[in-house]
C-alpha positions in Angstrom: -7.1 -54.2 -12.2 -5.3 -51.8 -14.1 -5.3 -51.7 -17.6 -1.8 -51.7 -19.9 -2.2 -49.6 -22.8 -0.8 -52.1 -25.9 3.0 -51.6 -26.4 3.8 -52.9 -29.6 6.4 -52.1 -32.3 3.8 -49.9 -34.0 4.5 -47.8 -30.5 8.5 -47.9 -31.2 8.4 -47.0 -34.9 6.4 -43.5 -34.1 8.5 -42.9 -32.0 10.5 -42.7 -35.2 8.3 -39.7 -36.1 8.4 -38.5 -32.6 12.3 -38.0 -32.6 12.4 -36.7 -35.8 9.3 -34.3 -36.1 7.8 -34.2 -32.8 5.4 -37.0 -33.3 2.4 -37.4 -30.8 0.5 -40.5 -31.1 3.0 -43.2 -31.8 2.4 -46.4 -33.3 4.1 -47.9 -36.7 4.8 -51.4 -39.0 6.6 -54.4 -37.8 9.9 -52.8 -39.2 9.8 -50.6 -36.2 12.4 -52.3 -33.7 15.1 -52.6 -36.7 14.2 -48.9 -37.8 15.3 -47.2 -34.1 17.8 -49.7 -33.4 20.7 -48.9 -35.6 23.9 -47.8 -34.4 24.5 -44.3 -33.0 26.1 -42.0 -35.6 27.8 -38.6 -34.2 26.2 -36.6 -37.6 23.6 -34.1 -37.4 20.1 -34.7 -38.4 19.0 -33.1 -41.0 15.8 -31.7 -42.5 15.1 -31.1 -46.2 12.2 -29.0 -47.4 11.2 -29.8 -50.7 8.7 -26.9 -51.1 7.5 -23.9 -48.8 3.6 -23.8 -48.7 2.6 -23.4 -45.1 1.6 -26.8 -44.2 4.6 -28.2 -45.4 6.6 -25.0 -43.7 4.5 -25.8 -40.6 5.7 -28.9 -40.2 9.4 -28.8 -41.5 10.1 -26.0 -38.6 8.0 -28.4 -36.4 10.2 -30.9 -36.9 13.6 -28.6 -36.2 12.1 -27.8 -32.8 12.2 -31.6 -32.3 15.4 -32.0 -33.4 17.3 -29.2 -31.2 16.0 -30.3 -28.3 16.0 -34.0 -28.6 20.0 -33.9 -30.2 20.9 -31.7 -27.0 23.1 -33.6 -25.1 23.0 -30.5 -22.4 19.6 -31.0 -21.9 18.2 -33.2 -18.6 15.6 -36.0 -19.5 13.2 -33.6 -17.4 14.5 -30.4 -19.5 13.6 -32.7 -22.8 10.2 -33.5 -21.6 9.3 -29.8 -20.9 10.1 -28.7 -24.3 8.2 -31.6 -25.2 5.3 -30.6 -23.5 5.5 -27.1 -25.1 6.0 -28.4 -28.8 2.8 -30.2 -28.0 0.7 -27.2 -26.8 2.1 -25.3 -29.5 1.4 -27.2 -32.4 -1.1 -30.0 -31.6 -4.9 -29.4 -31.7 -4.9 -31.9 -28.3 -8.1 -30.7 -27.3 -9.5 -32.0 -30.7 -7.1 -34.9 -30.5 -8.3 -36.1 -26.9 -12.1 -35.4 -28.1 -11.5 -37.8 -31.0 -9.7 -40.2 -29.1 -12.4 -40.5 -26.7 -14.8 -41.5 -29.4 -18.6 -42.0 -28.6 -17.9 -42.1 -24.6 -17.1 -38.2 -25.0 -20.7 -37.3 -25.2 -21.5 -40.0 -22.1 -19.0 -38.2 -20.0 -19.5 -35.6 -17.7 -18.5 -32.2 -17.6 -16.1 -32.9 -15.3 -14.6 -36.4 -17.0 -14.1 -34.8 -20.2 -12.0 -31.8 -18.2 -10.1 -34.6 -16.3 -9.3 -36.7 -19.2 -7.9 -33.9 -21.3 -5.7 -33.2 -18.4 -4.4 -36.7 -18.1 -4.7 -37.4 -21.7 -1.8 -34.7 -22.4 0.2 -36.0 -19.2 -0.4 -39.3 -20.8 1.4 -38.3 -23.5 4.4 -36.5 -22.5 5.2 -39.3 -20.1 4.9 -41.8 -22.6 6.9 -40.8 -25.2 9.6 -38.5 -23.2 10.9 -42.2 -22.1 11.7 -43.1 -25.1 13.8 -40.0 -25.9 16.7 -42.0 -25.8 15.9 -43.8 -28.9 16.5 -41.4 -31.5 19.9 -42.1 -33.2 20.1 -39.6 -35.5 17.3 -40.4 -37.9 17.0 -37.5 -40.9 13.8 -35.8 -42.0 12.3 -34.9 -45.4 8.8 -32.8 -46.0 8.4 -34.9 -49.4 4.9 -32.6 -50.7 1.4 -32.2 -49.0 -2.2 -32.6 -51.1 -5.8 -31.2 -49.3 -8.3 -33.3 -47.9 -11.9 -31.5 -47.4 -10.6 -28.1 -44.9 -7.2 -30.3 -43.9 -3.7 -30.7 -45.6 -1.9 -34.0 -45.4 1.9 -33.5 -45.1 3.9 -36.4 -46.3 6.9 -36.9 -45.1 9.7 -39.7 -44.9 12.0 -40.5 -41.6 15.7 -41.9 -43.0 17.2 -44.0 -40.5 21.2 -42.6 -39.9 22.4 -45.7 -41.6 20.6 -45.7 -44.9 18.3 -48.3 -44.1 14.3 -48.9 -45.1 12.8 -45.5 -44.4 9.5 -44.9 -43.4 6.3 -42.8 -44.7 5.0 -40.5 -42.0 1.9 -38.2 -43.0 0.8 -35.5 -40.9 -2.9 -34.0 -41.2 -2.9 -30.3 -40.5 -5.4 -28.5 -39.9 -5.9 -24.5 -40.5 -8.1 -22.5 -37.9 -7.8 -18.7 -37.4 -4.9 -18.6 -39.7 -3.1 -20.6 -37.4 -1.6 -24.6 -38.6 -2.0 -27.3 -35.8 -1.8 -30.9 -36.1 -5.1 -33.2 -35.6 -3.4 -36.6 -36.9 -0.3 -38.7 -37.5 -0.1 -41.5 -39.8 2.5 -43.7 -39.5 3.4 -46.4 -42.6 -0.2 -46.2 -43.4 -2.1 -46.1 -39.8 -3.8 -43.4 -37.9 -2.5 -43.0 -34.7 -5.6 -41.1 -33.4 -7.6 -44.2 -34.8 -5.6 -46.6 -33.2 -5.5 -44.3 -30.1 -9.1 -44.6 -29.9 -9.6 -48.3 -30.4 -7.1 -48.9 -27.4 -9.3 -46.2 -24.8 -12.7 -47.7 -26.2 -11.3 -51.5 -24.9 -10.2 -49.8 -21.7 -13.1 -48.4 -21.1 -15.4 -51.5 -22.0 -13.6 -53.4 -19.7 -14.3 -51.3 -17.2 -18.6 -51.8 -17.8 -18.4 -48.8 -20.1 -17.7 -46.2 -17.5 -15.4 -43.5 -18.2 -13.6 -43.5 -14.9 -11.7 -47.2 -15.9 -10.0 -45.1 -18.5 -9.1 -42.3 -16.0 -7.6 -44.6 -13.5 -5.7 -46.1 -15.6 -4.4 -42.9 -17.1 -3.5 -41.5 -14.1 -2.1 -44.7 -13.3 0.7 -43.4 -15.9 1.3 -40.3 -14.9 
């Protein structure tokens, strides 16, 4: 049988941050559904930058990329999901990400399962998210200040919904290698979505007697 990843409104509300900042793994609060569904506005989004350390820099021009492409009206649904795919390999850690995700059952998997699943993992993604494209209404942006934690910066932000309604907290955790930023995390009013990723392929992959190949299936199931 093949497993359903949960949908929930924690998936809708990131996409909050998705639309906005290029959000990856995309959960959120109950507020979610109200949050994305309010009416289309015709102004342009908009990104303020409070400060300019590089973090906070990283993640403001991050967000811009998101912005132009997913506010293009030109652009194809396939066109969106390629520069999707690119703002992902660009400024996501995803082999870090997937590693994490997988949890314990990385160091159970073979060679070739861990290759396998980083593919899908990052199919997993773009497909999952590039269908909800549609949702972004014009949501606004705001880098709001950034504090370290251990070798990692956290970058709060805030999305505004178009209308003026309740905003939400998105924090990104950044992390620095080789002088270059990437993002490892994204947490959305308060939860991790690379915890919460996690959780959902450790019950997949439980159901499936513990074996790594239930979670494959049903990742490529999505593809």
């Amino acid at each position: 049988m093949t497993q359903h990843f949960r949908t929930t409104s924690r998936n809708i509300l990131a996409l909050a941050a998705l639309a906005t900042a290029g959000s990856m793994l995309a959960y959120g609060s109950a507020q979610a559904a109200d949050f994305l569904n309010v009416p289309q506005r015709h102004n342009t989004a908009i990104i303020h930058i409070k400060s300019e350390s590089g973090a906070e820099s990283f993640v403001s021009s991050m967000a811009q990329r998101a912005l132009d492409f997913l506010s293009n009206a030109q652009q194809t649904q396939a066109q969106k999901a390629e520069s999707f795919r690119r703002l992902l390999e660009d400024n996501y850690d995803m082999a870090a990400i997937g590693r994490f995700t997988l949890g314990r059952y990385w160091k159970t998997a073979t060679p070739q399962q861990q290759a396998e699943f980083q593919k899908l993992f990052k199919g997993y993604v773009v497909q999952l998210y590039s269908q909800r494209f549609s949702d972004y209404k014009g949501q606004k942006f705001e880098v709001t200040g950034s504090r370290q934690d251990d070798a990692d910066t956290i970058v709060s932000s805030k999305v505004l919904p178009a209308d003026g309604g309740q905003e939400v907290v998105v924090d990104w955790r950044v992390r620095n290698s080789g002088g270059r930023y990437r993002v490892v995390d994204v947490i959305v009013a308060g939860v991790s979505m690379s915890m919460t990723q996690r959780s959902d392929f450790a019950s997949v992959i439980q159901q499936g007697g513990g074996n790594v190949d239930a979670l494959l299936t049903s990742l490529k199931s999505k593809s």
